[in-house]
C-alpha positions in Angstrom: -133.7 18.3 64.2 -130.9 21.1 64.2 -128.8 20.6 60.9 -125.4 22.1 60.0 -126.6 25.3 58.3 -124.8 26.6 54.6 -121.8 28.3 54.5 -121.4 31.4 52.2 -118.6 33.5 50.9 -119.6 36.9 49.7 -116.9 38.8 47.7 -116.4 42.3 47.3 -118.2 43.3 44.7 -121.5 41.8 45.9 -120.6 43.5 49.6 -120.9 46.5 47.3 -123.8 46.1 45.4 -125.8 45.2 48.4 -124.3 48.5 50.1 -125.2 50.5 47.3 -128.7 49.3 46.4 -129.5 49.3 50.3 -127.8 52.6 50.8 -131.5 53.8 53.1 -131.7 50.6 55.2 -127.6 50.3 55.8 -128.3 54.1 57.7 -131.3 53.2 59.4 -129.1 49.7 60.6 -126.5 51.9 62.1 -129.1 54.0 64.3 -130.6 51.0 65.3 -127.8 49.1 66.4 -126.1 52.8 68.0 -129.9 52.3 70.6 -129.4 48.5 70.9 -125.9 48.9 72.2 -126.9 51.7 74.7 -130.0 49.6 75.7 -127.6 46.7 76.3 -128.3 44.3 74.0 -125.2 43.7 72.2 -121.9 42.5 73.3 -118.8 43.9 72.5 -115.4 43.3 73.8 -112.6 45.3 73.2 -110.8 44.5 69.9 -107.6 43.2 69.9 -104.6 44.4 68.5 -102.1 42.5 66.3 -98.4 44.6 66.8 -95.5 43.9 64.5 -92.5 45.2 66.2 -90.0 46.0 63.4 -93.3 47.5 61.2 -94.9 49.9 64.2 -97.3 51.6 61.3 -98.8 48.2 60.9 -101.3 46.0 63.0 -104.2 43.8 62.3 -107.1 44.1 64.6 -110.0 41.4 65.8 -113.4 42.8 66.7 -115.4 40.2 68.3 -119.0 41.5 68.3 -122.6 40.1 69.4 -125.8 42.0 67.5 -129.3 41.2 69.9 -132.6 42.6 68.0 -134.0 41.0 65.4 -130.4 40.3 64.1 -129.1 37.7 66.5 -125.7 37.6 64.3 -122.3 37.0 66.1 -119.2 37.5 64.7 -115.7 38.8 64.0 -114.2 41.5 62.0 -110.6 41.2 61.0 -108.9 43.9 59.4 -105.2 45.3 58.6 -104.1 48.6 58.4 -100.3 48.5 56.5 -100.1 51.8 55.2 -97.2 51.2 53.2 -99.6 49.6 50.5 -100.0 52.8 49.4 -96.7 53.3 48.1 -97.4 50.7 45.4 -100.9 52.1 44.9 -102.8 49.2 46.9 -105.0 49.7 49.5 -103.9 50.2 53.3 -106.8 48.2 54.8 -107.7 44.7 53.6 -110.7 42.6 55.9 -112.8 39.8 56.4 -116.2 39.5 58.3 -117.3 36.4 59.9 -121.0 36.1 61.0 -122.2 33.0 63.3 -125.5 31.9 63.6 -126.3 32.8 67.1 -128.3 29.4 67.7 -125.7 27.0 66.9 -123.0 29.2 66.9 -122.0 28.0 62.9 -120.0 30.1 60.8 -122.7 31.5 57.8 -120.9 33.5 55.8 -117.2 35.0 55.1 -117.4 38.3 53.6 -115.1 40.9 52.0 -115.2 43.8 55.0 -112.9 46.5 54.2 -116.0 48.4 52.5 -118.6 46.9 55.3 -115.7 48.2 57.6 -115.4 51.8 55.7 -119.4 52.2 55.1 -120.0 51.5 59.1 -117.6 54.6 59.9 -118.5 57.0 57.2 -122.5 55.8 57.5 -122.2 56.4 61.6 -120.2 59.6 61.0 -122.9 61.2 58.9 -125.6 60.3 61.4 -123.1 62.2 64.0 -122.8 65.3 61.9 -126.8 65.6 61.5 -127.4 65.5 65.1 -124.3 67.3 65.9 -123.0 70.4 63.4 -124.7 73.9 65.0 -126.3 74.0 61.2 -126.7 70.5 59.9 -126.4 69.9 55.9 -124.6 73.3 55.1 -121.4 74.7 55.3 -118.4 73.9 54.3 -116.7 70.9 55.1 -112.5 70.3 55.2 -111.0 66.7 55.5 -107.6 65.8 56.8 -106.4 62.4 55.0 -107.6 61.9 51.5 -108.1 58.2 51.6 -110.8 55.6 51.0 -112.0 56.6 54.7 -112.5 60.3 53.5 -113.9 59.7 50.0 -116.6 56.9 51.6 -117.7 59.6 54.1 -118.1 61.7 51.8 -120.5 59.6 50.0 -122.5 59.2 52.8 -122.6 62.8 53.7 -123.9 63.3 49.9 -126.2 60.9 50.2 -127.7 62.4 53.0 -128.4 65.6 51.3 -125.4 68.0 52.6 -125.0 71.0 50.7 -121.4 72.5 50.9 -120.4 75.6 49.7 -116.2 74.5 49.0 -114.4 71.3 50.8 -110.9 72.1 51.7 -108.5 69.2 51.4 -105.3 68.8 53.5 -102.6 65.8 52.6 -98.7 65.1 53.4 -99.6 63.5 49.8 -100.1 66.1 47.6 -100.8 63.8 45.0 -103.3 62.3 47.3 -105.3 65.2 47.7 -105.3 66.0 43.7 -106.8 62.7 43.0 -109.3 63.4 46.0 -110.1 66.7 44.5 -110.5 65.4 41.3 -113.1 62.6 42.6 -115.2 65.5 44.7 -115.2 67.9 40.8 -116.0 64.3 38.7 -118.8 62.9 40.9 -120.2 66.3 42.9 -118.7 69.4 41.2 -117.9 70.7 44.0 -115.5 73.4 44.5 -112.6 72.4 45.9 -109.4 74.1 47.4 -106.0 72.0 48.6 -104.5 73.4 50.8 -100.7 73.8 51.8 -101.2 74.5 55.6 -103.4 72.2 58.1 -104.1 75.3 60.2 -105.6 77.2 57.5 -108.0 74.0 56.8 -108.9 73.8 60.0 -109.9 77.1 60.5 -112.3 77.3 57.1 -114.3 74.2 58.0 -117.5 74.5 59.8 -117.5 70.7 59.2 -113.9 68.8 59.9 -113.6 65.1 59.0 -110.3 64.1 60.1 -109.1 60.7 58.6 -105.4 60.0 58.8 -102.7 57.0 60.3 -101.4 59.5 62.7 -99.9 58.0 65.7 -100.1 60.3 68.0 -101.4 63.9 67.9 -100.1 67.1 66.2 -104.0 69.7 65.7 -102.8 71.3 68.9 -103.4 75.0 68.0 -106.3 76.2 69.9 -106.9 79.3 67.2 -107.8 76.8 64.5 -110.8 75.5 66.4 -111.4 79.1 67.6 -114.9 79.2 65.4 -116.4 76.0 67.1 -116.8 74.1 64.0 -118.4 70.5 64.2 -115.3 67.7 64.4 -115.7 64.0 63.0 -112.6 62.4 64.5 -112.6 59.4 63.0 -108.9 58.4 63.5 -108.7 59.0 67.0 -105.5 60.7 67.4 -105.2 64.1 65.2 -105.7 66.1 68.0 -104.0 67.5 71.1 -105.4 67.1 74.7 -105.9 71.0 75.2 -108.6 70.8 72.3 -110.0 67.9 73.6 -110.1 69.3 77.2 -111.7 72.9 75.4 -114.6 71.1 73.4 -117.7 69.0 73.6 -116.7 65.4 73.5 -119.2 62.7 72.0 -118.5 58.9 71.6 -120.1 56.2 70.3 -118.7 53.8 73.4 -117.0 56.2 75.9 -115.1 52.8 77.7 -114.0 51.7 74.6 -112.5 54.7 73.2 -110.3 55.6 76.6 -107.5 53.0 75.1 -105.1 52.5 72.5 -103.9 56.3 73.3 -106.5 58.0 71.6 -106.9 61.8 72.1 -109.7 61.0 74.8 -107.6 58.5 76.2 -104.5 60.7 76.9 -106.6 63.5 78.1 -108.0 60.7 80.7 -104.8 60.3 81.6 -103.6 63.6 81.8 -106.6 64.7 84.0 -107.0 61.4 85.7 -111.0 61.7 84.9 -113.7 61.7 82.3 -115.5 64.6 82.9 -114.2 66.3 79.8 -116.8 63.4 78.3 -120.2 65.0 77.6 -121.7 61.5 76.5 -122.4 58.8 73.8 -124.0 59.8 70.2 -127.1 58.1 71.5 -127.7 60.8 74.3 -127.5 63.1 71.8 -130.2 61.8 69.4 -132.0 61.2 72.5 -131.8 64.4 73.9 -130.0 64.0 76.9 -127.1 66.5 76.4 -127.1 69.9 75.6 -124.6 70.7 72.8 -123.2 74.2 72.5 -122.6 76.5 69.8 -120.0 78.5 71.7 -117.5 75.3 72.1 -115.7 72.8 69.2 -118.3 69.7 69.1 -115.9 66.5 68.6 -117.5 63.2 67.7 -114.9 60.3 68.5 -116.0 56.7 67.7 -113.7 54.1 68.5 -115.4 51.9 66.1 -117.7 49.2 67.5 -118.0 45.8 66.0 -121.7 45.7 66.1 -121.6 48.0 63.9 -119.9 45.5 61.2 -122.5 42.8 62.1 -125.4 44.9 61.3 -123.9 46.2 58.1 -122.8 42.9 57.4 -126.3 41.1 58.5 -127.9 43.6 55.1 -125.3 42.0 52.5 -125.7 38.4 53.9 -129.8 39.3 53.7 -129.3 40.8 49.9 -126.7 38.8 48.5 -127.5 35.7 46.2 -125.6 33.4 43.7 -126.9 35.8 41.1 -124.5 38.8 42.3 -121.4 36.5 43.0 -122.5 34.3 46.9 -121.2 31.4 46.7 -122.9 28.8 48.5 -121.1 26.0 50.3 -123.3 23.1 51.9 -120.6 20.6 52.8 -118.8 22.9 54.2 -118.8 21.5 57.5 -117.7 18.0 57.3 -118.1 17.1 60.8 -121.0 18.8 61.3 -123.1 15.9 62.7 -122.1 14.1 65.7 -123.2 10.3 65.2 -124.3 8.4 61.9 
């Protein structure tokens, strides 16, 4: 007999601990899921934009997302991006993760997701920097936006053994990027230089993490990418068609990341083609493209929700009443059809 199965609600500083503790299976989770997605056995639809007409800076987004494998999760991601939190010093993005139980299709477990959410991009960013950068796990690295995006990918970067000589920081906030540099010194002593102009960060970065709320793009100088450094563009819009159009394109999803006017997007409908696209993170690890050192190498993911499941799948697996799960078996009051 199928029963109603328990309902769990996982908060934040469980999502954590399970990230943390779980930091070498969370990495291997994002590879895996990157080949189950190109091998077609997810499904993911296109997320779906909430738009507040007098706030245009803000928008909640719905990521509907099915994980095959030895997962069989489905679920939703729903997170908000108001960046006027930060004014009153509280985060931009706030989320929830949902995961059903693929048999039944019973909600399991609501979970805290704005660090699932983070540790998905940062953890698939650093997998796209070692397969991608002309001299993986060296260099030296600038970042564009300070935020909880940057520091998170930095973490993962860390974790996975980079070595950089200096990070160059770039922020409208100049307070931001203090505190940023201050983090990077505390927990890494690294050097660290802020600078004052985005061209002259650009150009001193063989590794570029750009993670900003920019609308629309405004890294249109073609000398700053002149040295063909390696580019995680990880919010989508930073920069202009003509260095798009002059550099190696990889996405995660190359459909999913031609909407929304993304910098791939515009160039698609600039040119009217893709062919500006050299293919999806997986050919890459697979072998399948070439990448050159004489050319920018830009990774743009659009951010699959597959990705959230899997992450999400590890906490759900890890968490327990002993690191703050709370378990609800009523939850479902309906749950059986006849007495």
């Amino acid at each position: 007999m199928v029963t109603a199965p328990v309902f769990n609600v996982i908060p934040g500083s469980a999502v954590s601990d399970c990230i943390e503790s779980n930091r070498s299976s969370v990495f291997e989770a994002i590879e895996s899921t990157y080949r189950l997605h190109a091998s077609g056995d997810t499904v993911n639809p296109d997320s779906y934009f909430l738009l507040y007409p007098d706030n245009p800076s803000a928008r909640i987004i719905a990521l509907p997302a099915h994980l095959g494998g030895r997962v069989q999760k489905s679920g939703i991601k729903w997170i908000s991006s108001f960046p006027q939190n930060r004014a009153s010093n509280l985060a931009r993005a706030s989320a929830v993760l949902i995961l059903n139980d693929a048999e039944t299709g019973y909600p399991i477990a609501c979970m805290e997701a704005s660090v699932i959410s983070a540790t998905r991009t940062a953890a698939s960013a650093a997998l796209a920097a070692e397969h991608m950068a002309a001299k993986p796990f060296e260099g030296t690295l600038s970042i564009v936006g300070t935020g909880i995006i940057a520091r998170t990918t930095v973490e993962w970067l860390m974790f996975r053994n980079w070595k950089f000589d200096e990070v160059n920081l770039f922020d409208l906030n100049r307070d931001e990027a203090e505190r940023f540099a201050k983090w990077l010194g505390d927990s890494y002593g690294l050097k660290t230089n802020i600078k004052t102009q985005l061209d002259d960060t650009l150009r001193e970065g063989s590794l570029i993490i750009f993670t900003t709320t920019a609308p629309a793009p405004y890294a249109c100088d073609e000398a700053s990418f002149a040295h063909n450094p390696t580019v995680l563009h990880l919010s989508l819009r930073d920069i202009g068609e003509n260095i798009v159009l002059g550099s190696q394109n990889i996405a995660d999803d190359v459909e999913h990341c031609m909407k929304a006017k993304t910098s791939l997007h515009l160039a698609e409908m600039s040119t009217g083609n893709r062919d500006f696209v050299t293919g999806t993170l997986v050919d890459v690890m697979d072998g399948k493209v070439e990448l050159s050192n004489s050319t920018p190498r830009i990774f743009s993911p659009f951010g699959l929700g597959v990705l959230d499941l899997a992450v999400g799948n590890i906490v759900l697996e890890q968490s327990s009443e002993s690191n703050g799960m709370v378990a609800f078996p009523d939850f479902f009051a309906h749950a059986v059809r006849w007495e």
